[in-house]
Structure formats: structure tokens, C-alpha cells
N, C-alpha and C positions, 0 to 999 in steps of 0.2 A: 732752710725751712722758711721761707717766704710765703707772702699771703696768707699767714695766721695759719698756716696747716701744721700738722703736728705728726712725729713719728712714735708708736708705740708699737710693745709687742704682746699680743692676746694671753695671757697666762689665765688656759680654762683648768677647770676644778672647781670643786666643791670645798675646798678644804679651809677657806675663809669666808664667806658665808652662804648659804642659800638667797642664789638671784635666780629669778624668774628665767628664764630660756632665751627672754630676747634681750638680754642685755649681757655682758661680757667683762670679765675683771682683765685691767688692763695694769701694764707699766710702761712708764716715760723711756724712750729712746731719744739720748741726747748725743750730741756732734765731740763733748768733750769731758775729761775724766773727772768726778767729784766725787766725796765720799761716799760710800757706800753703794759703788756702784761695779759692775763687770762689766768688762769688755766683751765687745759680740766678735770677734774676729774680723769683722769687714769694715773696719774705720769708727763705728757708734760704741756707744757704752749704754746698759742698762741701770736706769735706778729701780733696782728691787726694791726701797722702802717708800717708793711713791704710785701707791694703787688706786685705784679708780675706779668705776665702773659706767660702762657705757652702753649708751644701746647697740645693738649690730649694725642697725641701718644708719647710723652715722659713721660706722668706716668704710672706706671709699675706695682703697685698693690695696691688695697684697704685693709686698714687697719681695717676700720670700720665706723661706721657712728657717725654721731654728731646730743648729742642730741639737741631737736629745743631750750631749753631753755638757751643753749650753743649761740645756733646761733644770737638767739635772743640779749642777751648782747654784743657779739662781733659786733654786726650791731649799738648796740646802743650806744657803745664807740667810734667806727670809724667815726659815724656822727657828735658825739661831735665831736672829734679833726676836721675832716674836718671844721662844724658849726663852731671851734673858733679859726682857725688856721689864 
């Protein structure tokens, strides 16, 4: 990730807050494994406890998609930590 660019992956829903339409809740995709994080099966790991929100027009290209069974876990570790924070 050179030139200050960044890799995330778009986690849309409502289910943590109501944002407006043009902006997007996001999570960090890093190169290397830390707590609290899953593995995407393609070499990256996601941190689920690091969300964000950003506008749409500042992401620049899709990488690829996520599979649902991906998404699925990272919903269902996030709820835990929420659930027992």
C-alpha cells in the first residue's frame, strides 16, 4: 500500500448507524494478522473493530467482492464485541 492509498472493505447496513446515502461504513484491510481481525482468504485480514465512514466518492476502485460467508462471520464477531463490550 504505497502512496498513502488504503485497502478497505464496504460493510453496507444500517445496523450501526443511520448515514446519509453518500457515505459508506467501512473496515480496514491490512497485509498482516492482529487481534481481532479475520482472514479474507486471499492474503489480507480484516479488522472488524475498526469502522469508519466515508464518502463514496472518495473510493476509487473495486478490488473484488466478498464472499457471503466472509461477511457473515465478520457480522457475527462484530455483534459479539458490540453484545459484550
Amino acid at each position: 500500500m504505497s502512496g498513502g492509498s488504503r485497502r478497505v472493505l464496504v460493510f453496507s447496513g444500517n445496523m450501526l448507524n443511520d448515514i446519509d446515502d453518500e457515505h459508506v461504513v467501512t473496515m480496514e484491510v491490512i497485509e498482516h494478522a492482529v487481534p481481532l481481525s479475520v482472514a479474507t482468504g486471499a492474503g489480507g485480514w480484516v479488522r472488524y473493530t475498526w469502522l469508519d465512514h466515508v464518502p463514496k466518492e472518495s473510493l476509487t476502485r473495486q478490488l473484488g467482492e466478498v464472499p457471503e460467508e466472509l461477511m457473515q462471520r465478520l457480522s457475527t464477531r462484530l455483534f459479539m464485541v458490540i453484545a459484550t463490550d
